[in-house]
PDB file of N, H, CA, C and O in Angstrom:
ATOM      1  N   UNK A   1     125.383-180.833-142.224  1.00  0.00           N
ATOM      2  CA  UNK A   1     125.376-179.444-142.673  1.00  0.00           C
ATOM      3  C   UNK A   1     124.291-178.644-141.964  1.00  0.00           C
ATOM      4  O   UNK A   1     124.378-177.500-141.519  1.00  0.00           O
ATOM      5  N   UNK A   2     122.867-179.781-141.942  1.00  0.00           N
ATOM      6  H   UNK A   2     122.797-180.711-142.304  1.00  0.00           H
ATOM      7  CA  UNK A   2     121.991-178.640-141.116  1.00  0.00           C
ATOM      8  C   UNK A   2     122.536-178.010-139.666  1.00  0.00           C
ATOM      9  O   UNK A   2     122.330-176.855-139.292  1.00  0.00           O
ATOM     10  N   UNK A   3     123.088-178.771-139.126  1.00  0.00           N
ATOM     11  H   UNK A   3     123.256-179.709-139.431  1.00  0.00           H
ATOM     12  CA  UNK A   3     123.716-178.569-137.309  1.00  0.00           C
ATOM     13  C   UNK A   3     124.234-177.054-138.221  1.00  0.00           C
ATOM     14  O   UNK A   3     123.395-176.154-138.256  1.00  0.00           O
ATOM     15  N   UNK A   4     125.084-176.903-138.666  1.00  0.00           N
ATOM     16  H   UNK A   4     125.765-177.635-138.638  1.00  0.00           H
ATOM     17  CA  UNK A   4     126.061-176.094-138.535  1.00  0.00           C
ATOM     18  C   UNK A   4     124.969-174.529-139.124  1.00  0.00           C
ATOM     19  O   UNK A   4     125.283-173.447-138.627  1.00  0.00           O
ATOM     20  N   UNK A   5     124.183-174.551-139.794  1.00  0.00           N
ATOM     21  H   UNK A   5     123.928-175.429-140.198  1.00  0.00           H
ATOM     22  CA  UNK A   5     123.506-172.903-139.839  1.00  0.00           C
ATOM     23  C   UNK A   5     122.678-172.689-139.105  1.00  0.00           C
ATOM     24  O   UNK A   5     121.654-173.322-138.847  1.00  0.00           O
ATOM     25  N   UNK A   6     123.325-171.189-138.474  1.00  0.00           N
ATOM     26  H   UNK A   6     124.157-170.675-138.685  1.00  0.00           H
ATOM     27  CA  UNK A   6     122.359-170.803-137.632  1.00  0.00           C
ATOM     28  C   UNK A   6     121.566-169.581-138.167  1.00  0.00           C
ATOM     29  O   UNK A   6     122.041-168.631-138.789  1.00  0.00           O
ATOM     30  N   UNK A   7     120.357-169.765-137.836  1.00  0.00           N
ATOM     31  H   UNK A   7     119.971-170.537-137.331  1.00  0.00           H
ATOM     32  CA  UNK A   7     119.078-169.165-138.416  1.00  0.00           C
ATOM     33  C   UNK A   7     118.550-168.084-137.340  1.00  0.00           C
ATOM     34  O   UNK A   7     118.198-168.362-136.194  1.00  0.00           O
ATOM     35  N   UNK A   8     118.559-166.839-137.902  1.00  0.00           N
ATOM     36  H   UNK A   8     118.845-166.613-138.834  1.00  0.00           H
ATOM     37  CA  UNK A   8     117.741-166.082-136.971  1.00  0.00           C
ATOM     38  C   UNK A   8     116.648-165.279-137.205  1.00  0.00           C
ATOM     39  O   UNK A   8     116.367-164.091-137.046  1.00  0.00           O
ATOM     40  N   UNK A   9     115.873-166.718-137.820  1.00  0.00           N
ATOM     41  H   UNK A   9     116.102-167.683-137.949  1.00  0.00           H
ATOM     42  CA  UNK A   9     114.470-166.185-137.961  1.00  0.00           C
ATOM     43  C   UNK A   9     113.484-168.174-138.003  1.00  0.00           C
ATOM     44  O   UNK A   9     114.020-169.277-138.110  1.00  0.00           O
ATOM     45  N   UNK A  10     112.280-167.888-137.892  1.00  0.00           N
ATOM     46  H   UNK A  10     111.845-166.992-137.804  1.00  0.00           H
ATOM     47  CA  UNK A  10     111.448-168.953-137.965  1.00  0.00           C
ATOM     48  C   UNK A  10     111.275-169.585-139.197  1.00  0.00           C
ATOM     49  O   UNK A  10     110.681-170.661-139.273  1.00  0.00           O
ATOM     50  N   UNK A  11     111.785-168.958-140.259  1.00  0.00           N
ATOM     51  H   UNK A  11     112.267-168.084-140.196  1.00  0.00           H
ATOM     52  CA  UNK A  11     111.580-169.740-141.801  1.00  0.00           C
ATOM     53  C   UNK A  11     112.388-171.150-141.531  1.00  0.00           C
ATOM     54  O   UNK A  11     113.432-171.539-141.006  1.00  0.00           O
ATOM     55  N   UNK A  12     111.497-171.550-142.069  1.00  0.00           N
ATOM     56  H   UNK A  12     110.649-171.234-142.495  1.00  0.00           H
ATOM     57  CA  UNK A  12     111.806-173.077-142.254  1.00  0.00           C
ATOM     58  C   UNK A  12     112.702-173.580-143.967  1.00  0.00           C
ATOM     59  O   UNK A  12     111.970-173.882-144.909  1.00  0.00           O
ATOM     60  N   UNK A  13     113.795-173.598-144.102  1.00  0.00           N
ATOM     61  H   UNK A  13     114.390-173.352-143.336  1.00  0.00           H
ATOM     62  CA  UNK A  13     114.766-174.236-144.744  1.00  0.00           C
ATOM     63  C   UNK A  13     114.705-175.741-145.242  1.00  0.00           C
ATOM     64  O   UNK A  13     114.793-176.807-144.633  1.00  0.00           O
ATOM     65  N   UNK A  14     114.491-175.374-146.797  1.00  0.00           N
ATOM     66  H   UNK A  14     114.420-174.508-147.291  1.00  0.00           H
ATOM     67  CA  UNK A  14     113.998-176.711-147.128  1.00  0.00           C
ATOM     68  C   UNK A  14     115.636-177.033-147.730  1.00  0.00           C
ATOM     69  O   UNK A  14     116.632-176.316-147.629  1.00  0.00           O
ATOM     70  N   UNK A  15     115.461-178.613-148.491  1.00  0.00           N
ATOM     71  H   UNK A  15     114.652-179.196-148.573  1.00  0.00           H
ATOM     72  CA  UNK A  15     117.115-179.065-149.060  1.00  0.00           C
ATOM     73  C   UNK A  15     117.825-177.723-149.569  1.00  0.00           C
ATOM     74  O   UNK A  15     118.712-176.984-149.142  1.00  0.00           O
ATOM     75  N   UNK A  16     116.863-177.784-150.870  1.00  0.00           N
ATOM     76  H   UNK A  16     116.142-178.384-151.217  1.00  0.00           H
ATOM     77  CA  UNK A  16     117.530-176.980-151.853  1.00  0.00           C
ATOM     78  C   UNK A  16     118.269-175.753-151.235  1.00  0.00           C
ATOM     79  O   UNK A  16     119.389-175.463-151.657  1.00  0.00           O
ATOM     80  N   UNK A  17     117.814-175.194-150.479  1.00  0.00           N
ATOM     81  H   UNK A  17     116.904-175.429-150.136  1.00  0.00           H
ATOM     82  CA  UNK A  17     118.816-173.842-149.814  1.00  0.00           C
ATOM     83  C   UNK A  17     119.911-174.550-148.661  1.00  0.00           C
ATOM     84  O   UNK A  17     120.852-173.782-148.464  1.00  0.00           O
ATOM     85  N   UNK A  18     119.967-175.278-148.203  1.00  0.00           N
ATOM     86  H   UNK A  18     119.203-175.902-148.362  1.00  0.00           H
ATOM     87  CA  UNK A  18     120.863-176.067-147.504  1.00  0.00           C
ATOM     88  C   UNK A  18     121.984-176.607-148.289  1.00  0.00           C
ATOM     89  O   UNK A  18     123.165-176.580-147.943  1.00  0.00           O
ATOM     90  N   UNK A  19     121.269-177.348-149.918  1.00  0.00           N
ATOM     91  H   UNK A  19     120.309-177.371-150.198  1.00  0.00           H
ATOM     92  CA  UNK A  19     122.337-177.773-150.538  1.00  0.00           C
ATOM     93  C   UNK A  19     123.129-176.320-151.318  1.00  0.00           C
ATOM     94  O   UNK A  19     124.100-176.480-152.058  1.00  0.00           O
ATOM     95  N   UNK A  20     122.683-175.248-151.088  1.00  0.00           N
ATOM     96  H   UNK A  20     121.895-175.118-150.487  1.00  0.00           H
ATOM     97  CA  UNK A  20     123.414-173.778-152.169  1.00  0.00           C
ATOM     98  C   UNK A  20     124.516-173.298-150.638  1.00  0.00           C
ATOM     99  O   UNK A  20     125.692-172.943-150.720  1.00  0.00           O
ATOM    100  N   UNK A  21     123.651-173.439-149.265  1.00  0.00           N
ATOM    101  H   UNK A  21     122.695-173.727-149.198  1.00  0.00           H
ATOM    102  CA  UNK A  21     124.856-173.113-148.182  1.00  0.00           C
ATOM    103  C   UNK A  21     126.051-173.962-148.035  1.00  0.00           C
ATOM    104  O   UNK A  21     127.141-173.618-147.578  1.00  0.00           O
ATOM    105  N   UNK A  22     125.691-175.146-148.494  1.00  0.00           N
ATOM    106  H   UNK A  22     124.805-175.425-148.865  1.00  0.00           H
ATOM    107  CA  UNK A  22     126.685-176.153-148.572  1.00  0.00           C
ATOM    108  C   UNK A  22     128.141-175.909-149.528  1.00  0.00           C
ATOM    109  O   UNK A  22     129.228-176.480-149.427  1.00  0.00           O
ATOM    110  N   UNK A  23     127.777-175.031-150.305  1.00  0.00           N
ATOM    111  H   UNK A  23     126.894-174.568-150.388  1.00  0.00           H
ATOM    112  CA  UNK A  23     128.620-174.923-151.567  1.00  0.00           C
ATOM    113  C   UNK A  23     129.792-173.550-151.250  1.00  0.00           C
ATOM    114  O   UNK A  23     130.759-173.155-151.901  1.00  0.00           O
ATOM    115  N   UNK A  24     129.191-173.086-149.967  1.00  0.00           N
ATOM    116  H   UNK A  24     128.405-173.406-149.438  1.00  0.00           H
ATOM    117  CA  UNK A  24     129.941-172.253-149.575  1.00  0.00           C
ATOM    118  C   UNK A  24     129.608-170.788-149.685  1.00  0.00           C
ATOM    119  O   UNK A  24     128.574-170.542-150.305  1.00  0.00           O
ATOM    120  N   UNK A  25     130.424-169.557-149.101  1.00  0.00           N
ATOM    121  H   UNK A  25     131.265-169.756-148.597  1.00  0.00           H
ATOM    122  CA  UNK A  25     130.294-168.111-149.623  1.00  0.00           C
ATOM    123  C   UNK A  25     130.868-167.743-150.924  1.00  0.00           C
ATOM    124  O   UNK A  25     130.557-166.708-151.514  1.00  0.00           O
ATOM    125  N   UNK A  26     131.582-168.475-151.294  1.00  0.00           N
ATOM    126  H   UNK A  26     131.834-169.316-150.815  1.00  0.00           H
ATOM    127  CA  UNK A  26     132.133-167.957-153.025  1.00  0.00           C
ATOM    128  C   UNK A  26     131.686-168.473-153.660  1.00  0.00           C
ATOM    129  O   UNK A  26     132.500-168.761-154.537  1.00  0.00           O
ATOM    130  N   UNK A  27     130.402-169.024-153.941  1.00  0.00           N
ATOM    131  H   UNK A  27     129.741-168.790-153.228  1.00  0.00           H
ATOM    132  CA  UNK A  27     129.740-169.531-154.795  1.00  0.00           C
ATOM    133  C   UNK A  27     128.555-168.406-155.518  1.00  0.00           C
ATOM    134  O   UNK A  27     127.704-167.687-154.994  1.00  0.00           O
ATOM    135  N   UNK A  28     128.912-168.615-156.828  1.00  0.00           N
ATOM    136  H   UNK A  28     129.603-169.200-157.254  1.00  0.00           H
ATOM    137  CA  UNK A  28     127.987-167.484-157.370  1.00  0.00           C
ATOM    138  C   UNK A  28     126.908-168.049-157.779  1.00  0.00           C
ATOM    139  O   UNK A  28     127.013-169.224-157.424  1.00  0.00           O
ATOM    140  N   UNK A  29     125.530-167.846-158.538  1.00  0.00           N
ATOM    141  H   UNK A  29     125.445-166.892-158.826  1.00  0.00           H
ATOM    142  CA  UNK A  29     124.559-168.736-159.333  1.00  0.00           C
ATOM    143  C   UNK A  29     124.946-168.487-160.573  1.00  0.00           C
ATOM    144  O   UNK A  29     125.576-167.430-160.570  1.00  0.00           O
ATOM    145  N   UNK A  30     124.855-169.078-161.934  1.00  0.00           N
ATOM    146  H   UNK A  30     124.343-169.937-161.936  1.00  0.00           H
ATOM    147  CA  UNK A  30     124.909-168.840-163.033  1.00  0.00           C
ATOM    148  C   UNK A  30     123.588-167.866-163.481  1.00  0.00           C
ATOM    149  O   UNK A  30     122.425-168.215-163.275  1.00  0.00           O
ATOM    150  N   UNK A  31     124.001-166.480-164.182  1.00  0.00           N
ATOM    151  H   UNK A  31     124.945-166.197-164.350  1.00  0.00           H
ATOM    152  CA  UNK A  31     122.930-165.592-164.405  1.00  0.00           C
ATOM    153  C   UNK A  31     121.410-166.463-165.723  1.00  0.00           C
ATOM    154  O   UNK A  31     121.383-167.052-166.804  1.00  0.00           O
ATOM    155  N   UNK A  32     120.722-166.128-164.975  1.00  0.00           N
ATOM    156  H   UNK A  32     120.745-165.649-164.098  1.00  0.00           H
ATOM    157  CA  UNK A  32     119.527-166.768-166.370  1.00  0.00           C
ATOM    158  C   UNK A  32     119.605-165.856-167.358  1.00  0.00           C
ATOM    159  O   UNK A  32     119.163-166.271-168.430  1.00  0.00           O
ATOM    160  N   UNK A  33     119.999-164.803-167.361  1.00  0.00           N
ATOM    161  H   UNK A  33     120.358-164.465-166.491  1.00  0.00           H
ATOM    162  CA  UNK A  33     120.249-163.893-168.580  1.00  0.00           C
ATOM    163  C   UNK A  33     121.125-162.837-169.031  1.00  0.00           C
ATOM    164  O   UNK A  33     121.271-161.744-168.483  1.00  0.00           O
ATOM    165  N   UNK A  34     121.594-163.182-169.893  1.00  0.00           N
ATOM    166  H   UNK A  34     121.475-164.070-170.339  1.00  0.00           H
ATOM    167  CA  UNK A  34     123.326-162.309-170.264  1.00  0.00           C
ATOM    168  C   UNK A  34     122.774-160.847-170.517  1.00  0.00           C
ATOM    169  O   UNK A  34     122.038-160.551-171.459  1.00  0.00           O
ATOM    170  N   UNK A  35     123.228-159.983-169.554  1.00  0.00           N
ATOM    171  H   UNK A  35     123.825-160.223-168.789  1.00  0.00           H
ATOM    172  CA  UNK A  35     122.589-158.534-170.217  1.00  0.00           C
ATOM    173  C   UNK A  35     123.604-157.322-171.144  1.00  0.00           C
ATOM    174  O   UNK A  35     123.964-156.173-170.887  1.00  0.00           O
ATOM    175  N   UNK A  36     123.819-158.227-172.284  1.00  0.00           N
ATOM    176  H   UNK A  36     123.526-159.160-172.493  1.00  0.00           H
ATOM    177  CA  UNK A  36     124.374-157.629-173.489  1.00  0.00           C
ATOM    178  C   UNK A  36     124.518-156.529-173.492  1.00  0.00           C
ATOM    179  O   UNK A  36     125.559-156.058-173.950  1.00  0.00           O
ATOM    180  N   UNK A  37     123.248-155.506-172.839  1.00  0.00           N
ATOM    181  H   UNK A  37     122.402-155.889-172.467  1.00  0.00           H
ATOM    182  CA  UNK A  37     123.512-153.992-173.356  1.00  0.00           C
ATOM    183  C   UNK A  37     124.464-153.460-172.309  1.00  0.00           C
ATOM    184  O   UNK A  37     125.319-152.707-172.774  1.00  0.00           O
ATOM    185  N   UNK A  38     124.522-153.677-170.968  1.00  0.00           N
ATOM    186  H   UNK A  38     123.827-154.289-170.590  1.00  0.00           H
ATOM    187  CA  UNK A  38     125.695-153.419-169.919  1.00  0.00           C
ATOM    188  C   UNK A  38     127.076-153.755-170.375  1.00  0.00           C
ATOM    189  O   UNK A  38     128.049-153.007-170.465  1.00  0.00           O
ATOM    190  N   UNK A  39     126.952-155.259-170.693  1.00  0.00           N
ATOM    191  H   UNK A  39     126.162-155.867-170.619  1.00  0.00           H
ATOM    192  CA  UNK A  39     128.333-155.738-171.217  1.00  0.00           C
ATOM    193  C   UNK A  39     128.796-154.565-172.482  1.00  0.00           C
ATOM    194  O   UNK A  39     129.221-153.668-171.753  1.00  0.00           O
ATOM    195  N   UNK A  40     128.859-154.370-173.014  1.00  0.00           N
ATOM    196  H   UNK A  40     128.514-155.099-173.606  1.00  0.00           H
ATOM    197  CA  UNK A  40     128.649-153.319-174.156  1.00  0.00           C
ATOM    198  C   UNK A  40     128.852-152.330-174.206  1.00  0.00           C
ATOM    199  O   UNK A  40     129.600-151.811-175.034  1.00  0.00           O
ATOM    200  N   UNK A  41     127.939-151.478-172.888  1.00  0.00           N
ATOM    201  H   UNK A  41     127.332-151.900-172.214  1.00  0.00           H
ATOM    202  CA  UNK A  41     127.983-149.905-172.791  1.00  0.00           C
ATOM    203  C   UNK A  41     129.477-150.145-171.643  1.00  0.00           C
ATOM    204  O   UNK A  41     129.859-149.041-171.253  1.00  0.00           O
ATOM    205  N   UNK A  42     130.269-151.223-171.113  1.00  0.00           N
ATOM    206  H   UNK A  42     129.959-152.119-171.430  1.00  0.00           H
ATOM    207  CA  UNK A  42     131.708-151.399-170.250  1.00  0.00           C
ATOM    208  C   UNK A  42     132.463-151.622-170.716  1.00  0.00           C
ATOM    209  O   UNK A  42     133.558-151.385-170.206  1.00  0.00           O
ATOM    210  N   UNK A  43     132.326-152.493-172.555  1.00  0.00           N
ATOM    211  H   UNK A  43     131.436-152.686-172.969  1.00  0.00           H
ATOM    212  CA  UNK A  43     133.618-152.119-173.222  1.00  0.00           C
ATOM    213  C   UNK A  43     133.501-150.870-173.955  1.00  0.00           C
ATOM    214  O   UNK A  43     134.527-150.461-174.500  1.00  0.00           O
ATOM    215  N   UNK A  44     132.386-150.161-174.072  1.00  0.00           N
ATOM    216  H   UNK A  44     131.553-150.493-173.630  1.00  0.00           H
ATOM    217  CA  UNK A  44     132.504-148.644-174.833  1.00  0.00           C
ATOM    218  C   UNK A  44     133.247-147.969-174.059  1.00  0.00           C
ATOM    219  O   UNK A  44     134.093-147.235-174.568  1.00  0.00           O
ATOM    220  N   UNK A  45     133.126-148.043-172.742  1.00  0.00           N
ATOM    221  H   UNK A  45     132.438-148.640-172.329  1.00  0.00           H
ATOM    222  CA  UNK A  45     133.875-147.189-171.679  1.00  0.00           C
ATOM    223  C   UNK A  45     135.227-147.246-171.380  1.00  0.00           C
ATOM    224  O   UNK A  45     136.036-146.378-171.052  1.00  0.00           O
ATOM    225  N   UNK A  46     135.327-148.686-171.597  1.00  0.00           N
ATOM    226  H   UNK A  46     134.670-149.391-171.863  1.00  0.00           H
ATOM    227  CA  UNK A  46     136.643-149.572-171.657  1.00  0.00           C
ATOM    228  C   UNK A  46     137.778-148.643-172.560  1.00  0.00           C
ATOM    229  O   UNK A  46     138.830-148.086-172.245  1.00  0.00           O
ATOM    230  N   UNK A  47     136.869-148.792-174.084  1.00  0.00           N
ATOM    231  H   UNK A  47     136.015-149.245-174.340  1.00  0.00           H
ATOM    232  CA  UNK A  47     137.841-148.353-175.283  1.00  0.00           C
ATOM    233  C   UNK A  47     137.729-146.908-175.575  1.00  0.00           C
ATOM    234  O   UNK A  47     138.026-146.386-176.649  1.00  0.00           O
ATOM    235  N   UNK A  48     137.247-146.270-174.459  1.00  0.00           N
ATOM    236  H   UNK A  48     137.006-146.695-173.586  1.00  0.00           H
ATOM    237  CA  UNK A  48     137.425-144.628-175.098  1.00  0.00           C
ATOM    238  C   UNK A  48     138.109-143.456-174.721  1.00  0.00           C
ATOM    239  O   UNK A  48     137.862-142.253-174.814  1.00  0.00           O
ATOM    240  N   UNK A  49     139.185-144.240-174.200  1.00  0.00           N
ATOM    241  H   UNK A  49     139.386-145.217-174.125  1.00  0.00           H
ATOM    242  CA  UNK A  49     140.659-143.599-174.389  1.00  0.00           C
ATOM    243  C   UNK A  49     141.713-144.048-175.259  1.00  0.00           C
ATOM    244  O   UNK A  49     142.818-143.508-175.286  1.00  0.00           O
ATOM    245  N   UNK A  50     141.322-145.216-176.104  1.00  0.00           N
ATOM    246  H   UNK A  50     140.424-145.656-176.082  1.00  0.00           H
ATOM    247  CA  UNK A  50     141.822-145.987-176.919  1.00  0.00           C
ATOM    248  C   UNK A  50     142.158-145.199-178.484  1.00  0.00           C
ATOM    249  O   UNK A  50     141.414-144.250-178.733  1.00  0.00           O
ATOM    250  N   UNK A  51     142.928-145.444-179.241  1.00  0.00           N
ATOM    251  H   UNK A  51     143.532-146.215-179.038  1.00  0.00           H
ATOM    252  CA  UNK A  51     142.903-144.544-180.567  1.00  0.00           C
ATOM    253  C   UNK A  51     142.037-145.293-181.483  1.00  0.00           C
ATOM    254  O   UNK A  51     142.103-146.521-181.512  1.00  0.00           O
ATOM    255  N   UNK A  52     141.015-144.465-182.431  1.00  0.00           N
ATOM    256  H   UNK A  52     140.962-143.466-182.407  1.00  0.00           H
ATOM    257  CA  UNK A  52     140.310-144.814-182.618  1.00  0.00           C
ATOM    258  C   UNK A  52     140.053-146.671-183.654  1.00  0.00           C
ATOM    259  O   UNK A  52     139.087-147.417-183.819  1.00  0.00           O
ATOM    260  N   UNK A  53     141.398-146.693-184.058  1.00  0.00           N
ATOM    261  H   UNK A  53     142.183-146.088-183.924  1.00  0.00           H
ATOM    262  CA  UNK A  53     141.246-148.011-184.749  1.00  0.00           C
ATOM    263  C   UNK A  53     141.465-148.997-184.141  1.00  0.00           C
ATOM    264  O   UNK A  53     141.209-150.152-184.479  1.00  0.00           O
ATOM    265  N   UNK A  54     142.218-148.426-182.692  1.00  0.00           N
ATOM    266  H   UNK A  54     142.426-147.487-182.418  1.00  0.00           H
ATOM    267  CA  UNK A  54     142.009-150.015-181.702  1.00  0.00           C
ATOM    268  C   UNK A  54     141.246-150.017-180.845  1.00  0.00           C
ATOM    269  O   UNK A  54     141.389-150.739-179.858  1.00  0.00           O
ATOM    270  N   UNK A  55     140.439-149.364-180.977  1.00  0.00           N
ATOM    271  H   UNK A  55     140.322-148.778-181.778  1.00  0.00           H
ATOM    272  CA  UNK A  55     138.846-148.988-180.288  1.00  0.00           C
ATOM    273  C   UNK A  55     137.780-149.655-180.883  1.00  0.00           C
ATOM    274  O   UNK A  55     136.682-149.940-180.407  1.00  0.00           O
ATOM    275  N   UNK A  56     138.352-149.914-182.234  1.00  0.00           N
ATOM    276  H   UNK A  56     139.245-149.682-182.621  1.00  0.00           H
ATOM    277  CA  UNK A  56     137.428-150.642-183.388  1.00  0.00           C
ATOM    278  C   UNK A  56     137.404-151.701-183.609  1.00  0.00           C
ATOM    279  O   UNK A  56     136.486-152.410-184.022  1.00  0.00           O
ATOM    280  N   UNK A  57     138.787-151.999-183.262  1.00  0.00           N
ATOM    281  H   UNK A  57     139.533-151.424-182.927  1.00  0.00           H
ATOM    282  CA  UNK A  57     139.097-153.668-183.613  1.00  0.00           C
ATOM    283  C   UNK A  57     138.572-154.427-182.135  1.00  0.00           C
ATOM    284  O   UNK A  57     137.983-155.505-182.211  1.00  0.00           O
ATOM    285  N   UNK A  58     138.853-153.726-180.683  1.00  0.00           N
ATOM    286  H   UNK A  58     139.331-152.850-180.621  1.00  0.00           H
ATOM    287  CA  UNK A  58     138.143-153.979-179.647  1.00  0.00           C
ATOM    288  C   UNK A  58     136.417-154.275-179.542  1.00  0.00           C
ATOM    289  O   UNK A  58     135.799-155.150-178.935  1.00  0.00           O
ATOM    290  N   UNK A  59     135.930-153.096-180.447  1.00  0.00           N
ATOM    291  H   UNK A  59     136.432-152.385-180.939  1.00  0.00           H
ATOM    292  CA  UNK A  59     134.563-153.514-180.750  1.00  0.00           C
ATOM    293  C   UNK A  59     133.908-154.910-181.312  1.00  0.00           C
ATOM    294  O   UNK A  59     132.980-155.569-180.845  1.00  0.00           O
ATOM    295  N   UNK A  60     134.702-155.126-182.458  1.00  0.00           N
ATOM    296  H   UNK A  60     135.457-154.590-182.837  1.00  0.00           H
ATOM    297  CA  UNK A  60     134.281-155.791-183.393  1.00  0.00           C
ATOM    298  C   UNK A  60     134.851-157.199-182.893  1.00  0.00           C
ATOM    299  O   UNK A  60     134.352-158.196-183.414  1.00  0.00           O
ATOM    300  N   UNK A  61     135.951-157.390-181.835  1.00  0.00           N
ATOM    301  H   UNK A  61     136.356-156.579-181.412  1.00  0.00           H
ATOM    302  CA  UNK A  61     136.254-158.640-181.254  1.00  0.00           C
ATOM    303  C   UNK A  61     135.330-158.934-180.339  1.00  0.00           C
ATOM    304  O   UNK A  61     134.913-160.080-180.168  1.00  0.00           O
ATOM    305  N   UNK A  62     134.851-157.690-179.535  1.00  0.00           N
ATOM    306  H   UNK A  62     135.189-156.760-179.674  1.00  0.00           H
ATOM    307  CA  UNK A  62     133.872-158.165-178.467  1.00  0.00           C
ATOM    308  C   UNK A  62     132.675-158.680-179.257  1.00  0.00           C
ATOM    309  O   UNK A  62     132.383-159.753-178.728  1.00  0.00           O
ATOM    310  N   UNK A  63     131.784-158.421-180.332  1.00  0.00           N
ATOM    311  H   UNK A  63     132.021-157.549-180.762  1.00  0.00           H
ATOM    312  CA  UNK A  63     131.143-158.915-180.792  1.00  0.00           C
ATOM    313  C   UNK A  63     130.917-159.829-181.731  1.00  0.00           C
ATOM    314  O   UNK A  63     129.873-160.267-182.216  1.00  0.00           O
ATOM    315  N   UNK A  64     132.397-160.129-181.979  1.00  0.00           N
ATOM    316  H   UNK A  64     133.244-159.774-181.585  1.00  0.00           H
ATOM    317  CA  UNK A  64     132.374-161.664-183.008  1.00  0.00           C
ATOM    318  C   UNK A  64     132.477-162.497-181.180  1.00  0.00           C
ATOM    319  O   UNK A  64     131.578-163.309-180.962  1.00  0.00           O
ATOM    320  N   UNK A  65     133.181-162.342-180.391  1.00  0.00           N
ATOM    321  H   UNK A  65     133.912-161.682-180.568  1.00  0.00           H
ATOM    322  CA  UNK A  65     133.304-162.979-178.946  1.00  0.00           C
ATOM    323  C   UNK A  65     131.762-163.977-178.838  1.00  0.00           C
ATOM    324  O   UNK A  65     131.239-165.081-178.985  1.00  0.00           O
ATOM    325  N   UNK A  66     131.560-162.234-178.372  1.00  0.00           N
ATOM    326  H   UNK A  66     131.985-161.337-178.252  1.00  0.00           H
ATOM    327  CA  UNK A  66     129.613-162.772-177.989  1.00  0.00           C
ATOM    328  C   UNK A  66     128.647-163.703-178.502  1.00  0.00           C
ATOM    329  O   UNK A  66     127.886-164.428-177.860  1.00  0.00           O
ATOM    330  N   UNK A  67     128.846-163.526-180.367  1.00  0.00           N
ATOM    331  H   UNK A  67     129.464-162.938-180.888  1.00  0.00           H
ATOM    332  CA  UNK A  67     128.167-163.854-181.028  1.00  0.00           C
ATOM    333  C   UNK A  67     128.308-165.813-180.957  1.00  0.00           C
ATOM    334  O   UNK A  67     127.441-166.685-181.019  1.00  0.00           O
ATOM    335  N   UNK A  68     129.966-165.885-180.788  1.00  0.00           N
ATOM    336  H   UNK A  68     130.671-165.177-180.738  1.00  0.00           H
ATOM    337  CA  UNK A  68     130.476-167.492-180.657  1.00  0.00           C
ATOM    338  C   UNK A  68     130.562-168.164-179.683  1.00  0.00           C
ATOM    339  O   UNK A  68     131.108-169.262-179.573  1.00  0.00           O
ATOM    340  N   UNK A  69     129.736-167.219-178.485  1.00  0.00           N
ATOM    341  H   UNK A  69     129.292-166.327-178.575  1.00  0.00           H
ATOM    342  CA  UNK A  69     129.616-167.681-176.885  1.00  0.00           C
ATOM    343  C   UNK A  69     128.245-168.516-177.129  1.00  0.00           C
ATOM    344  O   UNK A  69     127.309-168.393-177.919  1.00  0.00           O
ATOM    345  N   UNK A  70     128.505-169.261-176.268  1.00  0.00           N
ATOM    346  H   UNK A  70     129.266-169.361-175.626  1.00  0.00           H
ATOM    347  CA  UNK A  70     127.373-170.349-175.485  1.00  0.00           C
ATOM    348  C   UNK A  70     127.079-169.796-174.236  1.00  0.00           C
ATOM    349  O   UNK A  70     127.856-169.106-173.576  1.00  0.00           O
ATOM    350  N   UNK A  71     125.500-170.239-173.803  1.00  0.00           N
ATOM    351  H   UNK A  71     124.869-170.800-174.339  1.00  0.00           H
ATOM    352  CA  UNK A  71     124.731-169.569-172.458  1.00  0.00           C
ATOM    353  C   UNK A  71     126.042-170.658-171.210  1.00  0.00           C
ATOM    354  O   UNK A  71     126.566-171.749-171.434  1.00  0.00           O
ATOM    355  N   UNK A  72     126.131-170.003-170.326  1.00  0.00           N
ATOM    356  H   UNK A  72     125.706-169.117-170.143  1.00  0.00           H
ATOM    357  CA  UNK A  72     126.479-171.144-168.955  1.00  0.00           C
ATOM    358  C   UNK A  72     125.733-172.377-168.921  1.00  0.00           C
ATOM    359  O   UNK A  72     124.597-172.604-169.338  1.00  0.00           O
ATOM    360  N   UNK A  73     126.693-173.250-168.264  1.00  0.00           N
ATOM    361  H   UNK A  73     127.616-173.065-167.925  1.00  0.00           H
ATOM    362  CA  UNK A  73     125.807-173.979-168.124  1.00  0.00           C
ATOM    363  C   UNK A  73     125.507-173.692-166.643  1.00  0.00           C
ATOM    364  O   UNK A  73     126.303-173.127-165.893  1.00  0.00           O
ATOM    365  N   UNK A  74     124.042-174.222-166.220  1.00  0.00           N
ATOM    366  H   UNK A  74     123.396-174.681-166.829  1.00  0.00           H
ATOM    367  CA  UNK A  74     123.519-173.727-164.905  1.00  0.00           C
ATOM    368  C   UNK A  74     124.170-174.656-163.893  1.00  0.00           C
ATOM    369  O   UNK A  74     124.597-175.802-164.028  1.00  0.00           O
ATOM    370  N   UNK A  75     124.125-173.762-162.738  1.00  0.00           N
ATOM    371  H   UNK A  75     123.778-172.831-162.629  1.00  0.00           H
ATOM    372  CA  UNK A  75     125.219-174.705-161.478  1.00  0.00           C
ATOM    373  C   UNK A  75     124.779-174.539-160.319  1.00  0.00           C
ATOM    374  O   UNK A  75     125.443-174.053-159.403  1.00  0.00           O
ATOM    375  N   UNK A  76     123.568-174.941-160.230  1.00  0.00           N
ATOM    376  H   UNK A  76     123.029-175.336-160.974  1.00  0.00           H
ATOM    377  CA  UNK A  76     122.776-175.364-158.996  1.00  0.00           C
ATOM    378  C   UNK A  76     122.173-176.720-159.187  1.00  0.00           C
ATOM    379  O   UNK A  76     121.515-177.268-160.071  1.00  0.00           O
ATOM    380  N   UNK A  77     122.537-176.969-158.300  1.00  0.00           N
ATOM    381  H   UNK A  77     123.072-176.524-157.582  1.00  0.00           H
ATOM    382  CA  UNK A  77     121.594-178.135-158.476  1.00  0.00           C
ATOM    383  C   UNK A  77     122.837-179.726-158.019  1.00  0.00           C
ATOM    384  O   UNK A  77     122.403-180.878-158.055  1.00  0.00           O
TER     385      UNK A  77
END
């Protein structure tokens, strides 16, 4: 894997970033922190052309959702 990146600069490349190039370009990192208030203020935006009681029931699913979610698990490594 090292042969194959080419570097155009003098930093020196230790495993760990060799083993994340390895994994490819569609590889995302798992976020260290869910930012609830974005998620949130995109289904408000989501539901507000919606009539208002399925705007409500949209609300209140996204946040029983959230509440019964588990963090990622992390995927580096």
């Amino acid at each position: 894997m090292k042969e194959s990146v080419i570097k155009h600069s003098d930093q020196k490349l230790d495993d760990a970033v060799y083993s994340v190039l390895q994994k490819g370009l569609i590889y995302a990192l798992t976020p260290c922190t869910t930012r609830i208030g974005d998620f949130l203020a995109g289904v408000e935006r989501a539901v507000l052309s919606l009539p208002l009681e399925i705007a409500e029931e949209a609300r209140q699913e996204t946040v029983i959702t959230m509440k019964s979610s588990s963090r990622p698990r992390e995927n580096l490594g």
